[in-house]
C-alpha positions as CSV (number, residue, x, y, z in Angstrom):
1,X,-10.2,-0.2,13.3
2,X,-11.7,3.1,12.4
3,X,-12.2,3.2,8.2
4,X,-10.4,6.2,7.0
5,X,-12.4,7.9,3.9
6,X,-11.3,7.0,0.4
7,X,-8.0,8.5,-0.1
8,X,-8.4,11.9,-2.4
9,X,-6.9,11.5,-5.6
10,X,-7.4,7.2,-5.6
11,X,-8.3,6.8,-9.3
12,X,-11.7,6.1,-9.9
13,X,-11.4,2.5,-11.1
14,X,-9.4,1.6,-7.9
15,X,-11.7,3.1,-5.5
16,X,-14.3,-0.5,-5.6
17,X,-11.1,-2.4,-4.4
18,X,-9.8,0.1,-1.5
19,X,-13.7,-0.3,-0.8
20,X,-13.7,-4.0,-0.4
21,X,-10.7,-4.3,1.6
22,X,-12.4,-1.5,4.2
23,X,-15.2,-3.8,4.5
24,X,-13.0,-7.0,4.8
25,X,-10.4,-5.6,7.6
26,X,-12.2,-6.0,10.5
27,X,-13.2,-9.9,10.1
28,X,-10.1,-10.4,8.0
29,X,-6.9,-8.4,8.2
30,X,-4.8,-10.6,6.3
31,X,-7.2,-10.5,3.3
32,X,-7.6,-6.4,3.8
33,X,-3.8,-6.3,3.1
34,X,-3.4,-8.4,0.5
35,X,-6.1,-6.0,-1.1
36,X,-4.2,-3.4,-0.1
37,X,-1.1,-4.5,-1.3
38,X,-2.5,-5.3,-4.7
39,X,-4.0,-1.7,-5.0
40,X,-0.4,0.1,-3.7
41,X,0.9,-2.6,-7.5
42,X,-1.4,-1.2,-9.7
43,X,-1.2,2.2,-8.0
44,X,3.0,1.8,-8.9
45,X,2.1,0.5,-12.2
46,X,0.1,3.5,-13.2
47,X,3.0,5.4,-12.5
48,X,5.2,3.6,-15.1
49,X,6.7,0.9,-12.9
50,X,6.2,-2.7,-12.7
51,X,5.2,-2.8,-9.4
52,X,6.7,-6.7,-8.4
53,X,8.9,-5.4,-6.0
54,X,7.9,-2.4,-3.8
55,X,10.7,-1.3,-2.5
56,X,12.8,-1.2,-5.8
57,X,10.4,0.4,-7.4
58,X,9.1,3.4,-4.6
59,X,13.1,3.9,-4.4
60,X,12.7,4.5,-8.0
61,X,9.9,6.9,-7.4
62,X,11.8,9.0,-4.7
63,X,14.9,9.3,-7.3
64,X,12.2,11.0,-9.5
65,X,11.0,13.5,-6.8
66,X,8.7,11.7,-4.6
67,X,9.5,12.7,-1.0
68,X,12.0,10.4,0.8
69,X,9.1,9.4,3.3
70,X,7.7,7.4,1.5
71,X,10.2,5.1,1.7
72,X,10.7,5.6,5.5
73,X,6.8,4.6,5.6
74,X,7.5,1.7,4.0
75,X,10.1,0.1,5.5
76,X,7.6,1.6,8.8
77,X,5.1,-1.2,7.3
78,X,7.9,-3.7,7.0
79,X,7.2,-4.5,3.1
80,X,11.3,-3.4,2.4
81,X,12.6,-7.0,2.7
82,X,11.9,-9.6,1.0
83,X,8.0,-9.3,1.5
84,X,8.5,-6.2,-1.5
85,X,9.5,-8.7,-3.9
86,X,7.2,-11.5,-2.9
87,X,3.5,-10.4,-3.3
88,X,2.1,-13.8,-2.2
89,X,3.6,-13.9,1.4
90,X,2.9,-11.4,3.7
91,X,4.0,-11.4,7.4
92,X,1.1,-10.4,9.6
93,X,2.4,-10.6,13.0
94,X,-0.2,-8.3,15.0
95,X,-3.3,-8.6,12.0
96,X,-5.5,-5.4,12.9
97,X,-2.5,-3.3,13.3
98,X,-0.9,-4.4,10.1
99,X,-4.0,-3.4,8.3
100,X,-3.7,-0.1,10.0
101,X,-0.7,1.0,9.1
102,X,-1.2,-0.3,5.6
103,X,-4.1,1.8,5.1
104,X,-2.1,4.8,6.1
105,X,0.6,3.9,3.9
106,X,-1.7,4.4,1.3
107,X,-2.9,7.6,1.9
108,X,0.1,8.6,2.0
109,X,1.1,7.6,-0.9
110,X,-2.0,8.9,-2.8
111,X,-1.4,11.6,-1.1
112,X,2.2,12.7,-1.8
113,X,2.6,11.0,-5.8
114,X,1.7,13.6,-8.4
């Protein structure tokens, strides 16, 4: 997998855990995401939310201004079901590409939230 550069804009105290799953993806995609999924939580949570269930609350985000893609994306990374509202089980069915297009969710969402 090639390791994209820390998104721009990734607050500074969440750039050591983005770090960590980038070094972790390659020998362990399941733990990358659940590192990644952790930091898109606390990324939602600094934007006011709670951040339990992903879906509920990125909708929530898009009825605030957030473009509409995002939530394309993430039903793209298949975390809309119940795998938003249920941070402890995640469905890797093909690992490495999982962890991909997790990673570029969360450019994109860094990348598009204010």
């Amino acid at each position: 997998m090639d390791i994209e550069q820390t998104p721009e804009g990734l607050s500074p105290k969440l750039i050591p855990l983005y770090g960590e799953a980038m070094k972790i993806v390659e020998a362990s995609p399941a733990s990358a995401c659940a590192l990644l999924r952790m930091l898109l939580q606390m990324l939602i949570q600094e934007r006011g939310l709670r951040g339990r269930d992903l879906h509920k609350d990125i909708n929530t985000l898009v009825d605030r201004g957030a473009p509409v893609g995002l939530l394309r994306a993430l039903d793209a990374i298949e975390l809309a079901g119940s795998e938003s509202r249920q941070p402890g089980q995640i469905n890797l069915v093909n690992g490495h590409k999982d962890a991909q297009n997790m990673v570029m969710f969360l450019h994109l969402f860094v990348n598009q939230m204010p």
